[in-house]
Structure formats: structure tokens, C-alpha cells
N, CA, C and O atoms as CSV, one atom per row, in Angstrom:
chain,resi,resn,atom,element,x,y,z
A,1,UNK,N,N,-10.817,9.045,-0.098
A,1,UNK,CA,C,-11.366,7.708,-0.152
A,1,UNK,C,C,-11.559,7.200,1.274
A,1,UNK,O,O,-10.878,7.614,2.213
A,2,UNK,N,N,-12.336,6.457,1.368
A,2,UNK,CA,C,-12.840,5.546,2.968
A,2,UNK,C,C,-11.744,4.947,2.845
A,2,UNK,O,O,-11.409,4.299,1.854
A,3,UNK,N,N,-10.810,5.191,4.287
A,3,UNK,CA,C,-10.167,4.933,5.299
A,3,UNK,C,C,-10.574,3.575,5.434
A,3,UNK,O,O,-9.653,2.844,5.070
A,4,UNK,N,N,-11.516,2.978,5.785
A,4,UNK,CA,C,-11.686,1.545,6.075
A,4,UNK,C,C,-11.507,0.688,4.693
A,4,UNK,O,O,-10.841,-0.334,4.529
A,5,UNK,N,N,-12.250,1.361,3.811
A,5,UNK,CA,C,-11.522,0.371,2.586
A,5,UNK,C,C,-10.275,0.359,2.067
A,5,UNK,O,O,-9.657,-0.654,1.740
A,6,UNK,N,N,-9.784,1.823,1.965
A,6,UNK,CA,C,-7.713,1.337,2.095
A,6,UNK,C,C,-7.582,0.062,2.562
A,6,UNK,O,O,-7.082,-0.952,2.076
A,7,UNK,N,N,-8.266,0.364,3.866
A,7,UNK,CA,C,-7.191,-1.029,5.227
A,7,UNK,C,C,-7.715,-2.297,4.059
A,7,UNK,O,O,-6.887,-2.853,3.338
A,8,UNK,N,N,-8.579,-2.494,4.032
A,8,UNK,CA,C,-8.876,-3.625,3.238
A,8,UNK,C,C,-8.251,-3.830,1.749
A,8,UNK,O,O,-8.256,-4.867,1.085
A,9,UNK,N,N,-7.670,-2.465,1.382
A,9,UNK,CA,C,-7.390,-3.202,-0.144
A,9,UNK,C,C,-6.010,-2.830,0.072
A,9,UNK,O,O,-5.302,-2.824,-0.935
A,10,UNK,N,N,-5.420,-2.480,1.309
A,10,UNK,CA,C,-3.752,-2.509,2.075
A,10,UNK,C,C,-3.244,-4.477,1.919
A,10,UNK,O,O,-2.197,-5.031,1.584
A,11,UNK,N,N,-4.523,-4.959,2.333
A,11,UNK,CA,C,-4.873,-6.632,2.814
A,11,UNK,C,C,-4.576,-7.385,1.487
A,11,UNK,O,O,-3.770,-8.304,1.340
A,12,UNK,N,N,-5.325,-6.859,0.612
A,12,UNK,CA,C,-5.671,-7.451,-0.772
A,12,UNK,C,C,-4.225,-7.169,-1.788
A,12,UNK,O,O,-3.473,-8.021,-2.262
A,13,UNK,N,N,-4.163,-5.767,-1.909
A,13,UNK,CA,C,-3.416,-5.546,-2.952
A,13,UNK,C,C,-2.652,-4.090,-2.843
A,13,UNK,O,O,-2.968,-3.031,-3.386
A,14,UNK,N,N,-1.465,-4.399,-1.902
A,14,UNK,CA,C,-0.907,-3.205,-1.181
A,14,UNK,C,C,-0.382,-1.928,-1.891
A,14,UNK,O,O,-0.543,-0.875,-1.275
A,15,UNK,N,N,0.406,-1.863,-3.468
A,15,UNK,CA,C,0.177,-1.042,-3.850
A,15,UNK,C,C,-0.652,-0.436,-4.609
A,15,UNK,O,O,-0.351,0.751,-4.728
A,16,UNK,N,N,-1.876,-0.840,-5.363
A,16,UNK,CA,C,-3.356,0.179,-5.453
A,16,UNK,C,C,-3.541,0.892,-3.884
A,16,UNK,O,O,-3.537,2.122,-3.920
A,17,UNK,N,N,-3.650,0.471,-2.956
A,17,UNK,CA,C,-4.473,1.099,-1.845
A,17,UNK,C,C,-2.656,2.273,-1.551
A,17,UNK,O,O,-2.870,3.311,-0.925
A,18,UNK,N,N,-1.376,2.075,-1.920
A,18,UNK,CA,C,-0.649,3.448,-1.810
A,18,UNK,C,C,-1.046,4.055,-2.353
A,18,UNK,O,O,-1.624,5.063,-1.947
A,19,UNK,N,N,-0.869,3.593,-3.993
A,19,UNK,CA,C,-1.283,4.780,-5.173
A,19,UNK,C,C,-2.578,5.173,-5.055
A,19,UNK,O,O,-2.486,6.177,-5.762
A,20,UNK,N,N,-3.202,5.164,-4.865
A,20,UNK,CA,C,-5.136,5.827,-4.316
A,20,UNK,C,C,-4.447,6.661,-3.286
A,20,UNK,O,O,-4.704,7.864,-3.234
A,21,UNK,N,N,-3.557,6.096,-2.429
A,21,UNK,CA,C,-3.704,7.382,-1.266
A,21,UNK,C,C,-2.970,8.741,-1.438
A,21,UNK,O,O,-3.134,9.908,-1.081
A,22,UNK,N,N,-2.003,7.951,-2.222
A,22,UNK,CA,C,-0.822,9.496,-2.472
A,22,UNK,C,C,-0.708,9.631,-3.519
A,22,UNK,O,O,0.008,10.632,-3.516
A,23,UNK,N,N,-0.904,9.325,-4.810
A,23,UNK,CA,C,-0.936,9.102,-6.083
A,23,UNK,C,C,0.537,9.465,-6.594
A,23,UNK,O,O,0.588,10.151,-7.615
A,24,UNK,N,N,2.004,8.991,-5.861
A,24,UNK,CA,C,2.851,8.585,-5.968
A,24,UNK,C,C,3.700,7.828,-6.680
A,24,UNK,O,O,3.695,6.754,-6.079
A,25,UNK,N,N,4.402,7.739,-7.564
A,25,UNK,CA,C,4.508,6.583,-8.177
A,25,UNK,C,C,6.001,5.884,-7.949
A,25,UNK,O,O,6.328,4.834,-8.501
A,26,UNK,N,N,7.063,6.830,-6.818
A,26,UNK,CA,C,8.184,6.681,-6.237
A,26,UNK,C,C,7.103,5.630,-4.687
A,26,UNK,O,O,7.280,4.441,-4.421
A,27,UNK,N,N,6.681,6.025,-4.389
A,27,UNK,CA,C,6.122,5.592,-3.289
A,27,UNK,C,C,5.339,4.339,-3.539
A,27,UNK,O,O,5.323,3.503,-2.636
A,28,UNK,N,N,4.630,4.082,-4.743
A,28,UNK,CA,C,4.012,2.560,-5.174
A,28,UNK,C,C,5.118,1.559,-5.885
A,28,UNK,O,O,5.219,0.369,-6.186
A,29,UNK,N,N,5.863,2.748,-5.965
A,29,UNK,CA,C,7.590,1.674,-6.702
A,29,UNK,C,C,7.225,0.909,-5.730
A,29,UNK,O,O,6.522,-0.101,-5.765
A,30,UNK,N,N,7.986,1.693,-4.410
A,30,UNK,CA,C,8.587,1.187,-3.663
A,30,UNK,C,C,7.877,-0.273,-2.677
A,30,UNK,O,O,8.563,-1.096,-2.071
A,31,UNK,N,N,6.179,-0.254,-2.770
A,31,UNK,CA,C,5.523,-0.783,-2.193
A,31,UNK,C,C,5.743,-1.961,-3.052
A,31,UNK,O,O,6.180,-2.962,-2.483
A,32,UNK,N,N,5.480,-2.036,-4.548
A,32,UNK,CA,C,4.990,-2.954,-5.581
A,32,UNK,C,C,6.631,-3.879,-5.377
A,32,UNK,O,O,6.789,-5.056,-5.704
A,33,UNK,N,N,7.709,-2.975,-4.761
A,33,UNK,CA,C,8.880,-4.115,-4.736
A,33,UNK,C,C,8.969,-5.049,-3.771
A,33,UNK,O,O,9.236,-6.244,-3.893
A,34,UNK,N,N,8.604,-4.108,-2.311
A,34,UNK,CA,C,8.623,-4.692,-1.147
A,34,UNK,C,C,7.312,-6.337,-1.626
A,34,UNK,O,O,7.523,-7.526,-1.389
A,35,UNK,N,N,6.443,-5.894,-2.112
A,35,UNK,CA,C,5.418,-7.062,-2.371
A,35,UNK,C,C,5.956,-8.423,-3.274
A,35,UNK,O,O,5.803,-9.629,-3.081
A,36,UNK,N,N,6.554,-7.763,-4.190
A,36,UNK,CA,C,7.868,-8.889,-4.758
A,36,UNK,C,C,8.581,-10.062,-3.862
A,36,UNK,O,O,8.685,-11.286,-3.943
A,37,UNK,N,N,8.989,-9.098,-3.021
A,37,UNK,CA,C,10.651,-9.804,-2.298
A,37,UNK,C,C,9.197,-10.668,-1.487
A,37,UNK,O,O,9.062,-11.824,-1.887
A,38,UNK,N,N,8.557,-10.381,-0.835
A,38,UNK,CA,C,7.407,-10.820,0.445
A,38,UNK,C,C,6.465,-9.783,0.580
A,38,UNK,O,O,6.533,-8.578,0.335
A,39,UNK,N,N,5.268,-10.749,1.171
A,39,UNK,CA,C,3.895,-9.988,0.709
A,39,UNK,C,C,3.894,-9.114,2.399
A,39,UNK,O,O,3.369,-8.019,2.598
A,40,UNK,N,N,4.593,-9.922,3.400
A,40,UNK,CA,C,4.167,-8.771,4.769
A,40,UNK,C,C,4.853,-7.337,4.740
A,40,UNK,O,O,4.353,-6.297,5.169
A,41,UNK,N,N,6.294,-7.519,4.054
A,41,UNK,CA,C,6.310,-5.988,3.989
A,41,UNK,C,C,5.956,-4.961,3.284
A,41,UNK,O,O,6.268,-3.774,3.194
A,42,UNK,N,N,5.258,-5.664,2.820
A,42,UNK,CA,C,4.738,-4.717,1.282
A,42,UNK,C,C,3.422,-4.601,2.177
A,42,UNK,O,O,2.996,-3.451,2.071
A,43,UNK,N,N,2.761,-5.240,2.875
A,43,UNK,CA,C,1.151,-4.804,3.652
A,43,UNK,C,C,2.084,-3.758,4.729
A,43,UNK,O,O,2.025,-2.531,4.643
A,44,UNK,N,N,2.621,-4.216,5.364
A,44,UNK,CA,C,3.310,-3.305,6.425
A,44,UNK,C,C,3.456,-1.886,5.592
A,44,UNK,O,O,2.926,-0.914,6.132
A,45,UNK,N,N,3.831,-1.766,4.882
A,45,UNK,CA,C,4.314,-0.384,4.147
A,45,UNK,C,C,3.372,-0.341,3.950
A,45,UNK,O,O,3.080,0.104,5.061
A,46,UNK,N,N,1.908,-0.442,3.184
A,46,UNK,CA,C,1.114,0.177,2.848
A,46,UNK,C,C,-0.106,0.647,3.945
A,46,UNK,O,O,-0.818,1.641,3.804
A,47,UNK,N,N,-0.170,-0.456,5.225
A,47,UNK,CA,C,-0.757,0.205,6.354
A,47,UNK,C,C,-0.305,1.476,6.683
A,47,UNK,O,O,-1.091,2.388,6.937
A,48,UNK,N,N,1.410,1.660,6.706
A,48,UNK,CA,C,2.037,2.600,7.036
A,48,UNK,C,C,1.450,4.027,6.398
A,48,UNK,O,O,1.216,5.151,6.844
A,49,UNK,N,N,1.349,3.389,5.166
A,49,UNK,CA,C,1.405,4.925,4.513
A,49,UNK,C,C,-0.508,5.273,4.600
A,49,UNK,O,O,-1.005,6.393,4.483
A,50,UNK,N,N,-1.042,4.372,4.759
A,50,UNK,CA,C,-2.732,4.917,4.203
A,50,UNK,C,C,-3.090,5.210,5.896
A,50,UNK,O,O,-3.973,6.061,5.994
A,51,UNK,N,N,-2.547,4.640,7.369
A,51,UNK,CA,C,-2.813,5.162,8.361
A,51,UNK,C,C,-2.120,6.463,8.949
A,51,UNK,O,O,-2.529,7.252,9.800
A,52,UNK,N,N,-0.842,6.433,8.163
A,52,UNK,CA,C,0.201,7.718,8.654
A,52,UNK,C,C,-0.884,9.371,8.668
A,52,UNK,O,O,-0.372,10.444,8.987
């Protein structure tokens, strides 16, 4: 998938743009919680993982 639209749907809706990248579902847990508690670490984690 375009790299530039991750970043943008990292912005929007951080775990779709994990699960699209790694199709993970330990790894979108983990995003979809961080987005719970607060929405920056849940973007932070998902920049992480769609630029890593």
C-alpha cells in the first residue's frame, strides 16, 4: 500500500493504517489500546510501525 497514505490514515485512524501494514492483530491490539488511554500514543505507535 502507498506509504503516503498510511501516514495519513496513521493521522486519522491509527489502528486500520497498523493492520493494513502488518496484518497483525497482537500488534493492532496493541495500537487500538494505546488509542483508548490517548490518541498521541496510539499515532506515535502507528507512525512507528508503518515508517519502521
Amino acid at each position: 500500500m502507498n506509504k503516503l497514505l498510511l501516514v495519513i490514515l496513521c493521522l486519522l485512524l491509527p489502528p486500520l493504517a497498523v493492520y493494513l501494514k502488518t496484518n497483525a492483530v497482537k500488534t493492532t491490539l496493541l495500537n487500538l489500546i494505546l488509542c483508548v488511554f490517548f490518541w498521541v500514543p496510539g499515532v506515535i505507535h502507528a507512525l512507528w510501525v508503518v515508517l519502521k
